[in-house]
N, C-alpha and C positions, 0 to 999 in steps of 0.2 A: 503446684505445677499445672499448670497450662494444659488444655484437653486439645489433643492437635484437630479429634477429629471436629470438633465443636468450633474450635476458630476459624478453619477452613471452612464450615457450614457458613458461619456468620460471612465472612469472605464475599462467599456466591453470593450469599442471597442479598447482602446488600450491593455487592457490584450491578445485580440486576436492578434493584429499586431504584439506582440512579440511573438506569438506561443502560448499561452495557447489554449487547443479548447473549450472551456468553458468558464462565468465568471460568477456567482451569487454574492446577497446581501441578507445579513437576521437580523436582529436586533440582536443584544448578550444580551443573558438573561439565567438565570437559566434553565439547560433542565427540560423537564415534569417528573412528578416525575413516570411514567408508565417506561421512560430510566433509574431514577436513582435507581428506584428497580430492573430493568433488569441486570442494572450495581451491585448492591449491591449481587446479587444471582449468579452471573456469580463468581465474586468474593471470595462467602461464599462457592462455592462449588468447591473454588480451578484450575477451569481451567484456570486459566493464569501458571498453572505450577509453573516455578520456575522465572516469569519476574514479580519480586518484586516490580519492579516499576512501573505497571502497580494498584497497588493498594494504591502507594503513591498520597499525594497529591488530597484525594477523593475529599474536597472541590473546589477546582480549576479546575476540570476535569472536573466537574457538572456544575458550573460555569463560565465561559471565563472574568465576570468582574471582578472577582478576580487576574485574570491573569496580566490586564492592568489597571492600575486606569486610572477612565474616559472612557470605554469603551464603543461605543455605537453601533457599527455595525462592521459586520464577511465580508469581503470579502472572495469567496471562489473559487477558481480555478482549473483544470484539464488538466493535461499533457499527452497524446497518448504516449505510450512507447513499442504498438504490434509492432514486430521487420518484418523488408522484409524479412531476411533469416533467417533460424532456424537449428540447429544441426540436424542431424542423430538421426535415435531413437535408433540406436544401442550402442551410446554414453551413458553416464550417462549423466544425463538429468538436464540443471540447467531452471532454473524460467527464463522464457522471460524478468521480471523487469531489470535481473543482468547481463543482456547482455553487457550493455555500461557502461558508465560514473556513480557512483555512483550519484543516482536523487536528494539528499538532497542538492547538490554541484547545479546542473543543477536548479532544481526549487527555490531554495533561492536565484540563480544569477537574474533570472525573477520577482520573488519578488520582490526583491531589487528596480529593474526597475520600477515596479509597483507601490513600494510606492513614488520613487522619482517624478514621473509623477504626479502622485497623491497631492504630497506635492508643485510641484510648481504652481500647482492650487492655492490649499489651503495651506498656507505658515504654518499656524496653527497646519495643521497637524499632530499629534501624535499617534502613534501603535509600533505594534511588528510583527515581520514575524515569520512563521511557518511553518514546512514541516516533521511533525514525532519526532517533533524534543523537546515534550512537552507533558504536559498531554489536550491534545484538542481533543475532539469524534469528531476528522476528517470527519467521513460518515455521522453522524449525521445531522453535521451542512452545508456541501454539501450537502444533502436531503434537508434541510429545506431551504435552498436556491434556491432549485428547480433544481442543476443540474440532479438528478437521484433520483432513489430509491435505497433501502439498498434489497439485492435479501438474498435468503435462506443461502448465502452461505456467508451472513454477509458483504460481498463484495459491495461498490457503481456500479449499471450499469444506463448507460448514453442510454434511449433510442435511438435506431437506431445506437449506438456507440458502446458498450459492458461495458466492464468492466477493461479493460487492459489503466488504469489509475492513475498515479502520483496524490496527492490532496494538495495543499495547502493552507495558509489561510494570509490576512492580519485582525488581528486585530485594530481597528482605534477607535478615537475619535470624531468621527463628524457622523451628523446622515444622513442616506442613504434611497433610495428607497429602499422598500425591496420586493425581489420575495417569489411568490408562488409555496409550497411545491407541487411536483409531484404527480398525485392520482396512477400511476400504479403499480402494483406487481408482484411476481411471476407466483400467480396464482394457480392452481394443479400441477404445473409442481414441479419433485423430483431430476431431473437426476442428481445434484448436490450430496445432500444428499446420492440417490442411487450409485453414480460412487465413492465415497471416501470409497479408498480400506481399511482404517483402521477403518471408522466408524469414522470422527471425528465431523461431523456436527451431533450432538444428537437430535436436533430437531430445527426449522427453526431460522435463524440467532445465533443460540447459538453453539460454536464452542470449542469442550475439548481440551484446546491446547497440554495434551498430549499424546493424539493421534495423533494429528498433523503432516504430514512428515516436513511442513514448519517448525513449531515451534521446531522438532527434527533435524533436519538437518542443521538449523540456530542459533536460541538462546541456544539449551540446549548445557548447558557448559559439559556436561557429558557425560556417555555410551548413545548409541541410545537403547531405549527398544526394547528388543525382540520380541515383538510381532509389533511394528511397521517395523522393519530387516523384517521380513517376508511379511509384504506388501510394498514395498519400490518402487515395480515397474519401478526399475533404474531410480528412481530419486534422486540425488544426491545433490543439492543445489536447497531447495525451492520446490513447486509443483503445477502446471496451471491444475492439472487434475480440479477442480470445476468448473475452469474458459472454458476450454478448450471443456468440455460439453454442457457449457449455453447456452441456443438459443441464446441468445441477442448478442455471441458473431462470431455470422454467418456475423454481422454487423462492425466486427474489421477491419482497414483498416491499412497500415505499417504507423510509423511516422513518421515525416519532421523533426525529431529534430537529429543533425549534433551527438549533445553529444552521441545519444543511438543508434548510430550505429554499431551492434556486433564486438566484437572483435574476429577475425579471430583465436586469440590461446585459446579462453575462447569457441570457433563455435567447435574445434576439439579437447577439451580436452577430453583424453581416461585414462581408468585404469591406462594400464601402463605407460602416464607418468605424473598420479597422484601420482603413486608411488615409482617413482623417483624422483621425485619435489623436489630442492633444496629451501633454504631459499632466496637467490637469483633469482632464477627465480619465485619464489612465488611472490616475492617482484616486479618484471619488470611486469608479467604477468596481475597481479591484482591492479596494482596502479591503484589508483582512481577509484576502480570498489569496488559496495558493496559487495561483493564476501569477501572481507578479512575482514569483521564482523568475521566469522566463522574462523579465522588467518590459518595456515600453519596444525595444528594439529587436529584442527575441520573437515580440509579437507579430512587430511589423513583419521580419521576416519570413515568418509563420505563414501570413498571410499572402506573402508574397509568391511563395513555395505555391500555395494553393491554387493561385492564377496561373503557375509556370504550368502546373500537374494537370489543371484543367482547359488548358489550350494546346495541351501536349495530346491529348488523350480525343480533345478536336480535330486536331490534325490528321490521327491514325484513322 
C-alpha cells in the first residue's frame, strides 16, 4: 500500500525541482454551494460577456469528478511569470503574462513532467492535466489547496509572493494528503477596486467582464466599447493595473523561467508599427506567444482604440 503522506511529499518537492514555485493537494469534490451560487449569479447577470463558454458545461465546472472518472484528488501548482524588464510606459502597454512563450505551452510541458514522475511511482496512475484549458475554477481549487487566497480582484495571491502567477492542476486518481485552505484576505484594503479605471470590479471578487480592458482587448471579438476607449490608459493587450496596485505584489520577484523571458520586439512594440504590421511579421513576431489569441485584426484594433482614447483625452 502506498504511503499518501510520502507520495504527496515526493509530489511538492519534485513539482518545485522543475520550477513550479508552489505545489498543493486538496480532495476533488463538489465545490460549496456559497461558489456555485456565486458562480450561478455572476452568470444570470451576464458578466462573462460574450465567453459563452464560460457558462458551458455548468455541471463539470462545479464538479472536477465529472471531468475524470475515478477522481480523487486536485494537484495544484503555480508558475512566477513577473518579468525582469518591462516596456516603456510610453509604449501601448501589454499584460506582463504575454511577454514570452504562450504559458498553456510552458506549464502543460511541466505537467506532463509531473504526472509522468508521479506515475512511475504509482504505475496505476490515472488523470488529466490542466492549464485554462477546461472548465476547472482554477483559484478556487488553488485556495483550497492552500496555495493562496482569491484577493478582491478575483485574482489567486500567493502570500509574500503576489499574484503574478500561471496555475495549473493535475487531476488524478489515487487519494492524497491534502492541505489546509489559507485563512488570510484582503482585508479593508480597496486600491484594486478603487484603481480600475472603467469600474469593472463591482464589488469584491465579482468582475463585469464588460468593462473589463482585459476582457475587451482580448476575448471580445468586436468593437471595443466606447466607454471603456475612453479609459484605456494605453493599455493595449491585457491590463496589470489591479495587479500592479496590490500590496501583496510589493512581494513579486522576476522569474527563472527560460520560456517567459520578454521578447525584445513584443518590449518595443509602438503605434506605428502596429500599424504597419504585416501578416508576416505578425506571424514571426507572435509565434508562440498568447498575444495572437487576439490574431493580426484584434490588434489593429487595439491599437486603434489607443489613438481614439489618446486624442480623446487631448481634446478634454
Amino acid at each position: 500500500m502506498v504511503d499518501k503522506t510520502y507520495i504527496s511529499q515526493q509530489i511538492k518537492e519534485y513539482a518545485t525541482t522543475i520550477g513550479f514555485d508552489i505545489c498543493g493537494i486538496c480532495k476533488a469534490e463538489s465545490v460549496t454551494n456559497e461558489e456555485q451560487n456565486r458562480l450561478k449569479d455572476w452568470l444570470n447577470q451576464s458578466f462573462h460577456a460574450d465567453m459563452g463558454y464560460m457558462a458551458n458545461h455548468f455541471e463539470k465546472r462545479i464538479d472536477p469528478t465529472l471531468l475524470v472518472e475515478g477522481t480523487k484528488s486536485i494537484i495544484c501548482v503555480a508558475l512566477n511569470y513577473f518579468p525582469d524588464k518591462k516596456q516603456s510606459t510610453d509604449l501601448p502597454q501589454i499584460a506582463y503574462y504575454a511577454y514570452g512563450k504562450d504559458y498553456h505551452i510552458v506549464v502543460k510541458e511541466k505537467l506532463q513532467q509531473l504526472f509522468d514522475h508521479v506515475k512511475s511511482i504509482i504505475p496505476t496512475l490515472e488523470g488529466r492535466i490542466f492549464c485554462d484549458t477546461a472548465p476547472v475554477m482554477e483559484r478556487y481549487w488553488a485556495a483550497k489547496a492552500g496555495l493562496g487566497f482569491i484577493g478582491k480582484n478575483s485574482l489567486l495571491i500567493l502570500p509574500k509572493k503576489g499574484s503574478y502567477f500561471f496555475l495549473g492542476e493535475l487531476i488524478v486518481n489515487i487519494e492524497l494528503d491534502y492541505d489546509t485552505p489559507i485563512t488570510l484576505s484582503c482585508g479593508n484594503c480597496t486600491r484594486c477596486i478603487d484603481a480600475c479605471p472603467t469600474k469593472a470590479i463591482i464589488a469584491p471578487k465579482v468582475i463585469n467582464s464588460k468593462k473589463c480592458i482585459s476582457y475587451q482587448t482580448i476575448e471580445n471579438k468586436n468593437e471595443i466599447d466606447k466607454e471603456v476607449i475612453a479609459n484605456l490608459n494605453n493599455r493595449f493587450y491585457g491590463c496589470d493595473i489591479c495587479q500592479q496596485v496590490c500590496p501583496w505584489n510589493k512581494y513579486a520577484r522576476p522569474n527563472s523561467v527560460n520560456e517567459f523571458t520578454p521578447s525584445e520586439d513584443i518590449l518595443h512594440l509602438s503605434i506605428e508599427k502596429l500599424e504597419h504590421l504585416s501578416i508576416e511579421q505578425y506571424q514571426a513576431i507572435f509565434k508562440n506567444s498568447p498575444i495572437k489569441r487576439a490574431k493580426l485584426s484584434g490588434l489593429k484594433r487595439n491599437s486603434e482604440a489607443i489613438k481614439q482614447s489618446q486624442n480623446n483625452n487631448s481634446k478634454d
